[in-house]
PDBQT receptor file of N, H, CA, C and O in Angstrom, charges set to zero:
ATOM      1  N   UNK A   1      45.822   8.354 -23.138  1.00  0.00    +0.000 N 
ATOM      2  CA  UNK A   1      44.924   7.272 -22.827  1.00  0.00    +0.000 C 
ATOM      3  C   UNK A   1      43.942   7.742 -21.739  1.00  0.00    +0.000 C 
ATOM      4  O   UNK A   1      44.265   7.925 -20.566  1.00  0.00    +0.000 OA
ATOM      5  N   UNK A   2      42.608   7.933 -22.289  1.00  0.00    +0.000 N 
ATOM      6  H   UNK A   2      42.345   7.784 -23.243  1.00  0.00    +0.000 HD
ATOM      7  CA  UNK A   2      41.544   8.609 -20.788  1.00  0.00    +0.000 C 
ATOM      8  C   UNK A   2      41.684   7.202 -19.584  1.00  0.00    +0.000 C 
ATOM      9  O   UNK A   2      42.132   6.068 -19.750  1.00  0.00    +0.000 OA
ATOM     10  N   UNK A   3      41.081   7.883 -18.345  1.00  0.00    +0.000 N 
ATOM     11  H   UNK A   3      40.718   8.805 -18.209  1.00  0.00    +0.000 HD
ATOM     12  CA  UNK A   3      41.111   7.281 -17.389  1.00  0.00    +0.000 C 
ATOM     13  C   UNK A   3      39.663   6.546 -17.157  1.00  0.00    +0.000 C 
ATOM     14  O   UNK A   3      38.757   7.250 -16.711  1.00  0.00    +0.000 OA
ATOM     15  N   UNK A   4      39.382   5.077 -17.456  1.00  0.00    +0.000 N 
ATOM     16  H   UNK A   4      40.118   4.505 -17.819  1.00  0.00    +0.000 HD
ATOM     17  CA  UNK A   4      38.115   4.553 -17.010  1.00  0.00    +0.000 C 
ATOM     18  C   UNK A   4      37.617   4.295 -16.069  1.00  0.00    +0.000 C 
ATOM     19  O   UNK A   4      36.546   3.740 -15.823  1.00  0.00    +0.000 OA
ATOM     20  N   UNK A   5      38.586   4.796 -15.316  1.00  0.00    +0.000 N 
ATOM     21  H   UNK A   5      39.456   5.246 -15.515  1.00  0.00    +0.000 HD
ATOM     22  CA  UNK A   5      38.370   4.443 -13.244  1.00  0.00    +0.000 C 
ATOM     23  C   UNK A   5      37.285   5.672 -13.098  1.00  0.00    +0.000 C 
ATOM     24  O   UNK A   5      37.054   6.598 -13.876  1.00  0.00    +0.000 OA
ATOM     25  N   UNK A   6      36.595   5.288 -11.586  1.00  0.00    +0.000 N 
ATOM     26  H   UNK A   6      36.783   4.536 -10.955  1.00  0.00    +0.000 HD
ATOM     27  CA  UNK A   6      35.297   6.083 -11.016  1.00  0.00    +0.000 C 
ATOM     28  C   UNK A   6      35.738   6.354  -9.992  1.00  0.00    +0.000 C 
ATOM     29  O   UNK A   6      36.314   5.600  -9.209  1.00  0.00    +0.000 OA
ATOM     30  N   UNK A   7      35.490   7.588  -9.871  1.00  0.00    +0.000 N 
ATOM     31  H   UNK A   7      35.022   8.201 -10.507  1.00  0.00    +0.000 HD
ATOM     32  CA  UNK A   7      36.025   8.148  -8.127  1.00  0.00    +0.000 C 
ATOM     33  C   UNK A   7      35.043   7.726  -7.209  1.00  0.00    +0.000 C 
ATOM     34  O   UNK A   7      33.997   8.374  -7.158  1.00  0.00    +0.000 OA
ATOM     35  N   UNK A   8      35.188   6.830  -6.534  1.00  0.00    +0.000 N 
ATOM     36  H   UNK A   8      36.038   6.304  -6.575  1.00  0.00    +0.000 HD
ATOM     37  CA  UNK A   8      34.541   6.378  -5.755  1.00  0.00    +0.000 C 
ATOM     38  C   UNK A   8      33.880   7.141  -4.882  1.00  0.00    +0.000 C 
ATOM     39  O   UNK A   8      32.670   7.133  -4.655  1.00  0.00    +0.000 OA
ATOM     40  N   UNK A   9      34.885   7.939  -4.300  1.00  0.00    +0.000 N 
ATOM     41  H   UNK A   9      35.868   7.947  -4.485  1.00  0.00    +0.000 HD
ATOM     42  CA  UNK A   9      34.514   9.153  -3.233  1.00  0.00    +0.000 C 
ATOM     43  C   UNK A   9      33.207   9.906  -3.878  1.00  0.00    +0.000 C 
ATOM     44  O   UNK A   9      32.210  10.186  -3.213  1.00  0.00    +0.000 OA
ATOM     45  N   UNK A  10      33.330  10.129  -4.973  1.00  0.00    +0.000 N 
ATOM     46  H   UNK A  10      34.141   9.901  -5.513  1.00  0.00    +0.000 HD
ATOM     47  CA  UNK A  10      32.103  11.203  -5.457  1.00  0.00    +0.000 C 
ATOM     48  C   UNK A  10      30.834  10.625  -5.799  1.00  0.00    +0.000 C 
ATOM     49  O   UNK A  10      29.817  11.303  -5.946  1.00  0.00    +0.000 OA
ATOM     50  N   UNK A  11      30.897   9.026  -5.962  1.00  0.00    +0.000 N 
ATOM     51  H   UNK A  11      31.722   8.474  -5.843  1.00  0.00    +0.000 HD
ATOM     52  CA  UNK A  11      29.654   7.914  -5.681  1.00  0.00    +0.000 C 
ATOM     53  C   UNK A  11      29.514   7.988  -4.838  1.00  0.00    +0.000 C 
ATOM     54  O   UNK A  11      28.303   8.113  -4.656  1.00  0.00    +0.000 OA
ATOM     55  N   UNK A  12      30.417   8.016  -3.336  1.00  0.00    +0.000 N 
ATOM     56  H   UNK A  12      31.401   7.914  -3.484  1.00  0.00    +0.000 HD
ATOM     57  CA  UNK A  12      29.575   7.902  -2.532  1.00  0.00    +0.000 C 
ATOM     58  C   UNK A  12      29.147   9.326  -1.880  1.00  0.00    +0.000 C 
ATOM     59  O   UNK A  12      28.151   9.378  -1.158  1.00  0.00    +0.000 OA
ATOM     60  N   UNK A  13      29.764  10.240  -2.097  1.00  0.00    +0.000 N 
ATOM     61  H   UNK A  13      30.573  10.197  -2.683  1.00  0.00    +0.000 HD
ATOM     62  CA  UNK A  13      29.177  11.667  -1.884  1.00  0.00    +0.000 C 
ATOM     63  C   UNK A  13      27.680  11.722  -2.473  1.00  0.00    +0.000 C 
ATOM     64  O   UNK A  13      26.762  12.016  -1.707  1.00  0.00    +0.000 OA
ATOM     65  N   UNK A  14      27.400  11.414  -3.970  1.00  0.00    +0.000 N 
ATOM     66  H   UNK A  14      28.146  11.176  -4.592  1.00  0.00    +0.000 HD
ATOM     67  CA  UNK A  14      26.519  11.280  -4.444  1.00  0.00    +0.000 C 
ATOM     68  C   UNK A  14      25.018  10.596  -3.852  1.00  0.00    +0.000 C 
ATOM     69  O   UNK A  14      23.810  10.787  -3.997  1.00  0.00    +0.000 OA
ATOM     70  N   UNK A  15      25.734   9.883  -3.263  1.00  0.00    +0.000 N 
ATOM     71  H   UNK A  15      26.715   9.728  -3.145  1.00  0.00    +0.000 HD
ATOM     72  CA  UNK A  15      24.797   8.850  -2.735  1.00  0.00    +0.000 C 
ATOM     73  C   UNK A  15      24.129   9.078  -1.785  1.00  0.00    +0.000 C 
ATOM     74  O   UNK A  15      22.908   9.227  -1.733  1.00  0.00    +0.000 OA
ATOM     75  N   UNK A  16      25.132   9.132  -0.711  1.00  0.00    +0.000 N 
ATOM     76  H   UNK A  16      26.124   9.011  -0.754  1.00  0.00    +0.000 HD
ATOM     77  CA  UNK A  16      24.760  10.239   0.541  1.00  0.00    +0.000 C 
ATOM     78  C   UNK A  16      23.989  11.423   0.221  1.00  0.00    +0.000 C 
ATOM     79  O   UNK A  16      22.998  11.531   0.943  1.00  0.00    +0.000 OA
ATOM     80  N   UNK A  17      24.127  12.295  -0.590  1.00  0.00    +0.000 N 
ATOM     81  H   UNK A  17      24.932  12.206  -1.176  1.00  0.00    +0.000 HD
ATOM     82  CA  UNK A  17      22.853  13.324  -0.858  1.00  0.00    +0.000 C 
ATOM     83  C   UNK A  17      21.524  12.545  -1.334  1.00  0.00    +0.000 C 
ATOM     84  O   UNK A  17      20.470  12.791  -0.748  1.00  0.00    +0.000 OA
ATOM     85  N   UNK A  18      21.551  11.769  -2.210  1.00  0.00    +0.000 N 
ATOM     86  H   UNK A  18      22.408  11.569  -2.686  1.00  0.00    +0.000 HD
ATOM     87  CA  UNK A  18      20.183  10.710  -2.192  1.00  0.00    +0.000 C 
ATOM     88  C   UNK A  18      19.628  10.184  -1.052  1.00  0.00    +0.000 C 
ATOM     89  O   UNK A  18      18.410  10.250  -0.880  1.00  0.00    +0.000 OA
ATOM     90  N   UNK A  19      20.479   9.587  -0.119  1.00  0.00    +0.000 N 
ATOM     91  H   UNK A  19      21.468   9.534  -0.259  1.00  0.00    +0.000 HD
ATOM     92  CA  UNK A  19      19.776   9.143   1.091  1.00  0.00    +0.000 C 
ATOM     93  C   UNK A  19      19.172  10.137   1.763  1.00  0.00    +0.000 C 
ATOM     94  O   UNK A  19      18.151   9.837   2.382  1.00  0.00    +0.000 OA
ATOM     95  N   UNK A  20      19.615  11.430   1.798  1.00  0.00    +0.000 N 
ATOM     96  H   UNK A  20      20.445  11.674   1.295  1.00  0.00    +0.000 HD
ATOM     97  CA  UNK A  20      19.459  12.670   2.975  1.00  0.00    +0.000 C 
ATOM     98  C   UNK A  20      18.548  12.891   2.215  1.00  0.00    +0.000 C 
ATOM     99  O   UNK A  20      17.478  12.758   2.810  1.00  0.00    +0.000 OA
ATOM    100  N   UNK A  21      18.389  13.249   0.869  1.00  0.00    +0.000 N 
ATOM    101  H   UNK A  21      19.258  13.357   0.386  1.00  0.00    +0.000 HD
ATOM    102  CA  UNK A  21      16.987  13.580   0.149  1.00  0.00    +0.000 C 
ATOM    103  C   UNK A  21      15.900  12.981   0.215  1.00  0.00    +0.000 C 
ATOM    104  O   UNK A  21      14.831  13.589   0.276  1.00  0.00    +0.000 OA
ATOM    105  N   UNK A  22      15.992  11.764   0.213  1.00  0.00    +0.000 N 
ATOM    106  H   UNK A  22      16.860  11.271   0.163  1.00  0.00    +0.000 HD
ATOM    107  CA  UNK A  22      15.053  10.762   0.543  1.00  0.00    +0.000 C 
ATOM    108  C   UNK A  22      14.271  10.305   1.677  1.00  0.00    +0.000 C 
ATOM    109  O   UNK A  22      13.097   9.942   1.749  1.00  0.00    +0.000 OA
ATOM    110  N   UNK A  23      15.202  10.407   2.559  1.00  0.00    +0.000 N 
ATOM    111  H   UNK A  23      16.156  10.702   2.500  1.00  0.00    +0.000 HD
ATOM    112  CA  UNK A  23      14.654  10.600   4.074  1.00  0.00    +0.000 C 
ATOM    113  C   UNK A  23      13.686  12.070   4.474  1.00  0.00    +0.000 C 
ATOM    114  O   UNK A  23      12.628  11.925   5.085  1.00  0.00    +0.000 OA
ATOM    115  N   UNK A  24      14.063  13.155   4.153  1.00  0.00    +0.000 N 
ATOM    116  H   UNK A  24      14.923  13.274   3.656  1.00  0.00    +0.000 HD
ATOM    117  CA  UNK A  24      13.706  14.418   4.679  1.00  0.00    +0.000 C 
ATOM    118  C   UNK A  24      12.462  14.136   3.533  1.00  0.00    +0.000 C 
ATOM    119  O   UNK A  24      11.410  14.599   3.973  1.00  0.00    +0.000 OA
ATOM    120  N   UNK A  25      12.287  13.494   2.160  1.00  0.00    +0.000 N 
ATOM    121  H   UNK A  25      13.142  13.118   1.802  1.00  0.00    +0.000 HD
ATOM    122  CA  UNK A  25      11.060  14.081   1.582  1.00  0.00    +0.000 C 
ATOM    123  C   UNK A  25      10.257  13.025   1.986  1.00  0.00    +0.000 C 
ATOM    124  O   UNK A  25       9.061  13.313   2.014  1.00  0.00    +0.000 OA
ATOM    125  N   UNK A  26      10.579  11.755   2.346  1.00  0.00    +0.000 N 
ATOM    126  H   UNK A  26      11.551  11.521   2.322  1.00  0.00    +0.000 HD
ATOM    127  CA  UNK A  26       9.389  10.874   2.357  1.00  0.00    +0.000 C 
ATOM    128  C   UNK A  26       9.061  10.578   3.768  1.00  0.00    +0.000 C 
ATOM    129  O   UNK A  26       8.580   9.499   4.114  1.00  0.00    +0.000 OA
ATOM    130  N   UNK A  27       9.459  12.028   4.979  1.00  0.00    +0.000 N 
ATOM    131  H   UNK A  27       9.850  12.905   4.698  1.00  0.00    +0.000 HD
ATOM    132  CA  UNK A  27       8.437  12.169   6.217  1.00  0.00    +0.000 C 
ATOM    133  C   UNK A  27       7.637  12.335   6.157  1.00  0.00    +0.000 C 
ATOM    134  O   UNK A  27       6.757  11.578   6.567  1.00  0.00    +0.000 OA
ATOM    135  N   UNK A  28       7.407  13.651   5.499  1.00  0.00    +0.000 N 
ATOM    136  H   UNK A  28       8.122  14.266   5.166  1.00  0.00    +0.000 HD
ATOM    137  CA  UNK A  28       5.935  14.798   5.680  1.00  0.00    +0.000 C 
ATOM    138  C   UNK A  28       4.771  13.925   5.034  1.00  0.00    +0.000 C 
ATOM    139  O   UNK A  28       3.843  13.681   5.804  1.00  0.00    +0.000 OA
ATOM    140  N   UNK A  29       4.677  13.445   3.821  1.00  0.00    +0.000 N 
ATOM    141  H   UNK A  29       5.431  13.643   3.195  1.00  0.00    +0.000 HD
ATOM    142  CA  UNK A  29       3.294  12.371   3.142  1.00  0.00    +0.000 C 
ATOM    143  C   UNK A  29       2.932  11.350   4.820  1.00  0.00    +0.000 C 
ATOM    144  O   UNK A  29       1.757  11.168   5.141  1.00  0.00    +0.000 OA
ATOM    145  N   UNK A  30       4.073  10.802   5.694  1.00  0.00    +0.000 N 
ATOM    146  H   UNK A  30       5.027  10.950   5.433  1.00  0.00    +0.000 HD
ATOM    147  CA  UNK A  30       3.521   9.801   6.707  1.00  0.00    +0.000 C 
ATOM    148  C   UNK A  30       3.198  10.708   7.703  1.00  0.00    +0.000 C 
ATOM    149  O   UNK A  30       2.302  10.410   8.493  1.00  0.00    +0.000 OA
ATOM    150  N   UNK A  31       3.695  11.614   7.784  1.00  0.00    +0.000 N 
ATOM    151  H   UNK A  31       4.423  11.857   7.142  1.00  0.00    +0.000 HD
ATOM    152  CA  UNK A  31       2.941  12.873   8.818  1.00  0.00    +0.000 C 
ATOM    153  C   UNK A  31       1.884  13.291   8.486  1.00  0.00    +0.000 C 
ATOM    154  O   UNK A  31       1.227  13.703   9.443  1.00  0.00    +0.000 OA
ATOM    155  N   UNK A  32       1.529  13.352   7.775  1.00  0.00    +0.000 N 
ATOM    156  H   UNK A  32       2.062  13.018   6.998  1.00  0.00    +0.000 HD
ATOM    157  CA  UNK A  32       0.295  13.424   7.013  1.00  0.00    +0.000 C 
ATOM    158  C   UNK A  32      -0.920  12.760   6.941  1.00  0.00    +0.000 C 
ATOM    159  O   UNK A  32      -1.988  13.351   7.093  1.00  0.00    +0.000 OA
ATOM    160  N   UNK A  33      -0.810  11.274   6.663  1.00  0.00    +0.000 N 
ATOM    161  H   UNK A  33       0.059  10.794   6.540  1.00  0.00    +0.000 HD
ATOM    162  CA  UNK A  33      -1.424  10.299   6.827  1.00  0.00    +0.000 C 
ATOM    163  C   UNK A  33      -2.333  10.104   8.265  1.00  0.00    +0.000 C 
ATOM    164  O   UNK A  33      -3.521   9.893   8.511  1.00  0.00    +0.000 OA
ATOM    165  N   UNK A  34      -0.934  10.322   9.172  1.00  0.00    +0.000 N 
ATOM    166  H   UNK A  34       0.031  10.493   8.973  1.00  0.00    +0.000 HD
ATOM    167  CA  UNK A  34      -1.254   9.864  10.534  1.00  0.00    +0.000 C 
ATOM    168  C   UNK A  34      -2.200  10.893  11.232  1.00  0.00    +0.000 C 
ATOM    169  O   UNK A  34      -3.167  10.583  11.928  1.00  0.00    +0.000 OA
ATOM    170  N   UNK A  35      -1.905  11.790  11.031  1.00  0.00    +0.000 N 
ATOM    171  H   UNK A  35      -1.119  12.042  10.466  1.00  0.00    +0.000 HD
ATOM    172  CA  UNK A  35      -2.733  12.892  11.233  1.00  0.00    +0.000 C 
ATOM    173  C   UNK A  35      -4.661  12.888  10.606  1.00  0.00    +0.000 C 
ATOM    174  O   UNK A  35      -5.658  13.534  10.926  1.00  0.00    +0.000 OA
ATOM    175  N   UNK A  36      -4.424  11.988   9.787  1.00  0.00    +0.000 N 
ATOM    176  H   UNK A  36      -3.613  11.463   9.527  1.00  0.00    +0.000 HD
ATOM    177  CA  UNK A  36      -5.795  12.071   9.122  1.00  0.00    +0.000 C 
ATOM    178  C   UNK A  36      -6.431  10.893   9.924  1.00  0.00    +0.000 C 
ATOM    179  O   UNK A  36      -7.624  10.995  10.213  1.00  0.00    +0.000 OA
ATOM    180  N   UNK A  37      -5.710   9.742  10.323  1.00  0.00    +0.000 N 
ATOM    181  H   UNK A  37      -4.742   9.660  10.088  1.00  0.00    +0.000 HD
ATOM    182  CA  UNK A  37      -5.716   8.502  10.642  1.00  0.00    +0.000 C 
ATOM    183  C   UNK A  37      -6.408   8.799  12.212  1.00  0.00    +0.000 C 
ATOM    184  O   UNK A  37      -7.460   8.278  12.579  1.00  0.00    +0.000 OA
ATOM    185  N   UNK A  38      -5.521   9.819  13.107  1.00  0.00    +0.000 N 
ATOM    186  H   UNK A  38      -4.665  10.242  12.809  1.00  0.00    +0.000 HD
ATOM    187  CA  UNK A  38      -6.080  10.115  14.254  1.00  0.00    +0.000 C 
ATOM    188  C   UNK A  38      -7.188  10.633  14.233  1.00  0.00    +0.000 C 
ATOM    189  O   UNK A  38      -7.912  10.322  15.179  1.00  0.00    +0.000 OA
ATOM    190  N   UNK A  39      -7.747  11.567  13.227  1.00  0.00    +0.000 N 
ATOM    191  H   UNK A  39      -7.160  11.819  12.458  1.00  0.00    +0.000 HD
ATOM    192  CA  UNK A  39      -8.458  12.888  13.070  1.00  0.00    +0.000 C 
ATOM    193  C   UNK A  39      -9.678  11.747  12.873  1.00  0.00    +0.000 C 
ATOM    194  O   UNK A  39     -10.707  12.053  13.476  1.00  0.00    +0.000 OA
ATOM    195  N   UNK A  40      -9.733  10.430  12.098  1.00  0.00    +0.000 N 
ATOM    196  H   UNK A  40      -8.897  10.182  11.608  1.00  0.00    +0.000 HD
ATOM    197  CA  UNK A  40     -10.959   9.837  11.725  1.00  0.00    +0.000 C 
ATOM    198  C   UNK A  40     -10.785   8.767  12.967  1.00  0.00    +0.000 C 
ATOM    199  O   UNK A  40     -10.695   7.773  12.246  1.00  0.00    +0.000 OA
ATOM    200  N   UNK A  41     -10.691   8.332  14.058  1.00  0.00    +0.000 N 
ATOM    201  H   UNK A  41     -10.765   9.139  14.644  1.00  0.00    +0.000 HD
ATOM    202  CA  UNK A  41     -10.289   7.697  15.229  1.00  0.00    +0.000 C 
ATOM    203  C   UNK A  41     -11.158   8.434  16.248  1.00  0.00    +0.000 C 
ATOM    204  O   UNK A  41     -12.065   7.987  16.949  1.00  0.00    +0.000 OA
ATOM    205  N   UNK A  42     -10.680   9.625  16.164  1.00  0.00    +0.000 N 
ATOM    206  H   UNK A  42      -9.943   9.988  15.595  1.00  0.00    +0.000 HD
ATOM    207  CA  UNK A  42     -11.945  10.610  17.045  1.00  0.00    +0.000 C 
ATOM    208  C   UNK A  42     -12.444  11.322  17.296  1.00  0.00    +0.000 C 
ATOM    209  O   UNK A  42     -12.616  12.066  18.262  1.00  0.00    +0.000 OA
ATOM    210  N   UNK A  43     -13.037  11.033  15.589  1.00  0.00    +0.000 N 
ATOM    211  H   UNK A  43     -12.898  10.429  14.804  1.00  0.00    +0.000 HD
ATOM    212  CA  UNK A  43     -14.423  11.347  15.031  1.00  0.00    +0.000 C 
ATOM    213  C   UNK A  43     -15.122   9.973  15.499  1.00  0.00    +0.000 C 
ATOM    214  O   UNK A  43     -16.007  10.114  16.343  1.00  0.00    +0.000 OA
ATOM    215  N   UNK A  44     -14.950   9.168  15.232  1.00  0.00    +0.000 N 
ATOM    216  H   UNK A  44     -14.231   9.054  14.546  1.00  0.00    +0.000 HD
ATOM    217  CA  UNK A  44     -15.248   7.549  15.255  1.00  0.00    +0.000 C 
ATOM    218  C   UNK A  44     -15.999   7.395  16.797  1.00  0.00    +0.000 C 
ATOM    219  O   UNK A  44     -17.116   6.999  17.127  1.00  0.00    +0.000 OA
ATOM    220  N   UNK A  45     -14.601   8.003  17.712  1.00  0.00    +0.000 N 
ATOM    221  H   UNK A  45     -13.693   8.324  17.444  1.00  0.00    +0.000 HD
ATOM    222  CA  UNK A  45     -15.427   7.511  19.294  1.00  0.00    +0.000 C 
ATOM    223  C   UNK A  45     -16.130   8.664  19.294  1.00  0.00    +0.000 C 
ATOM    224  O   UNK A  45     -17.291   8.282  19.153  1.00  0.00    +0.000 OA
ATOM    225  N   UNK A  46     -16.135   9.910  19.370  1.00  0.00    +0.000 N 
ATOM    226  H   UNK A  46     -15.191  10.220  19.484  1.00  0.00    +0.000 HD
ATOM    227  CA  UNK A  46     -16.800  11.270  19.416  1.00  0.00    +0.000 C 
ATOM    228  C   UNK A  46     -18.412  10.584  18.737  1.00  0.00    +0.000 C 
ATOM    229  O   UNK A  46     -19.386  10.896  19.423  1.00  0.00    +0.000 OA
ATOM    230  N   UNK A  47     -18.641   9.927  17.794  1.00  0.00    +0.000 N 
ATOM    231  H   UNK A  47     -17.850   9.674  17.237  1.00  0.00    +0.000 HD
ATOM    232  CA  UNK A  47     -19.859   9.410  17.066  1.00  0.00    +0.000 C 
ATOM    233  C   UNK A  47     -20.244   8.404  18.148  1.00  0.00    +0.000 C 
ATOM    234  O   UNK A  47     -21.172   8.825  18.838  1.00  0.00    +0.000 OA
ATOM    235  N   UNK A  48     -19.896   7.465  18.416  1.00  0.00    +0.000 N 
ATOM    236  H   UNK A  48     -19.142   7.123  17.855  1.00  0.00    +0.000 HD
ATOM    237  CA  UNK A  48     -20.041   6.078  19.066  1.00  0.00    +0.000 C 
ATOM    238  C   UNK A  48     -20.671   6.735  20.429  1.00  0.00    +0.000 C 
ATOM    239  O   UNK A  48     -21.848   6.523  20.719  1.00  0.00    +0.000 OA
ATOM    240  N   UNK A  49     -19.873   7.495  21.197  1.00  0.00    +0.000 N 
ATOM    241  H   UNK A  49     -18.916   7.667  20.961  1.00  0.00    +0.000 HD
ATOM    242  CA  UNK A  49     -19.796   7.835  22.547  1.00  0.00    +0.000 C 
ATOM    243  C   UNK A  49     -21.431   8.717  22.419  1.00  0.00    +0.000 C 
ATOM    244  O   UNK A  49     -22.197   8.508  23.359  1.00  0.00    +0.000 OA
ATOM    245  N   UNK A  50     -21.905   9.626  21.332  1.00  0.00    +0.000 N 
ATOM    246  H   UNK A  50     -21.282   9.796  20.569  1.00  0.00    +0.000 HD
ATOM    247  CA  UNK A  50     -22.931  10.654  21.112  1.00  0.00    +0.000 C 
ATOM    248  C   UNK A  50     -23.689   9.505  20.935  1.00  0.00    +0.000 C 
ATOM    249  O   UNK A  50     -24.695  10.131  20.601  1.00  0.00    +0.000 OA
ATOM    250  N   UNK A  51     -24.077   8.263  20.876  1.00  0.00    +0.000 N 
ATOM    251  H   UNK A  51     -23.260   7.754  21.148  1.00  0.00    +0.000 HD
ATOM    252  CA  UNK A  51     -24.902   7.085  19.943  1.00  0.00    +0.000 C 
ATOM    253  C   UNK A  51     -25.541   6.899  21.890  1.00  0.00    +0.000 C 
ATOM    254  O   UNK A  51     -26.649   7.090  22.392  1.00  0.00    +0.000 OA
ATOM    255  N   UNK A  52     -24.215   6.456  22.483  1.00  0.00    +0.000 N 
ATOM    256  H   UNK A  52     -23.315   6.301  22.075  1.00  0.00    +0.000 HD
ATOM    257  CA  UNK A  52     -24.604   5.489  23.573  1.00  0.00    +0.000 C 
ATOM    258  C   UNK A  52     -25.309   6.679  24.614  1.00  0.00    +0.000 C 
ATOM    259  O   UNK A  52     -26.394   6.370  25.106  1.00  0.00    +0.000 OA
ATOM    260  N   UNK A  53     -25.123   7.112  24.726  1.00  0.00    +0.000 N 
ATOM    261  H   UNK A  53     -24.241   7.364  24.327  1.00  0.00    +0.000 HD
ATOM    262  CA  UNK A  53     -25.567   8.558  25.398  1.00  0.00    +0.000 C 
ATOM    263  C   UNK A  53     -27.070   8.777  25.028  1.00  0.00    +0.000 C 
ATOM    264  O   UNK A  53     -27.959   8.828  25.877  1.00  0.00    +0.000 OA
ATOM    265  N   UNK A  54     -27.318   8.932  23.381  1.00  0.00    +0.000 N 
ATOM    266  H   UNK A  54     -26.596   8.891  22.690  1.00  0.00    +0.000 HD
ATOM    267  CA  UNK A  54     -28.547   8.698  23.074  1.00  0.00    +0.000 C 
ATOM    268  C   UNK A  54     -29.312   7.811  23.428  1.00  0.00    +0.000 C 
ATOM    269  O   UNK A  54     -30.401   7.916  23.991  1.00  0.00    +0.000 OA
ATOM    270  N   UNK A  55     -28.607   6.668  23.017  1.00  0.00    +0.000 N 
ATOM    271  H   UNK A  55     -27.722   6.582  22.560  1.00  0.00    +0.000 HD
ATOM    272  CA  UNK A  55     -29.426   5.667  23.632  1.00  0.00    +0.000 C 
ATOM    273  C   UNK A  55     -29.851   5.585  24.857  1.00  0.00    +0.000 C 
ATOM    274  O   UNK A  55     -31.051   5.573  25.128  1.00  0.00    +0.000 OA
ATOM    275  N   UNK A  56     -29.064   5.531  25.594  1.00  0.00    +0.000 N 
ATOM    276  H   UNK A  56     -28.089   5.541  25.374  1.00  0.00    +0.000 HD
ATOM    277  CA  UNK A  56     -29.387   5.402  27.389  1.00  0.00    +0.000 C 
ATOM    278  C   UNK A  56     -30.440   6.359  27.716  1.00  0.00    +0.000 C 
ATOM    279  O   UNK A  56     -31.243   6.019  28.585  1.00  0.00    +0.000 OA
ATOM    280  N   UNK A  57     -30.540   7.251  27.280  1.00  0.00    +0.000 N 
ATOM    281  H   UNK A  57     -29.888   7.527  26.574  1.00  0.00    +0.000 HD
ATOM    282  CA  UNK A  57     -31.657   7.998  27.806  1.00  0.00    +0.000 C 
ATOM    283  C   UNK A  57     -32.743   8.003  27.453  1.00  0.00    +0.000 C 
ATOM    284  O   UNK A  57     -33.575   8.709  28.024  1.00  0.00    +0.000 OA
TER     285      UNK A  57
């Protein structure tokens, strides 16, 4: 008679490598982002700051 039981242990072994996979791949895309996010922030004042400067003089 086969056995229809699930080793639980190896679901959750299983699982646990999904979480650890999941975490470590879906840093680098928000590291990423943020980096672009700063990079257009100041450009932004670097523009603004070259404007008022112009102007004033």
């Amino acid at each position: 008679m086969p056995d229809n039981e699930v080793d639980p242990a190896g679901n959750t072994q299983q699982f646990r490598a999904f979480v650890q996979k999941g975490e470590s791949g879906s840093a680098t895309p928000q590291g990423g982002n943020t980096k672009w996010i700063i990079g257009a922030v100041a450009f932004i004042v670097v523009v603004v700051i070259v404007a008022v400067v112009c102007f004033l003089e």
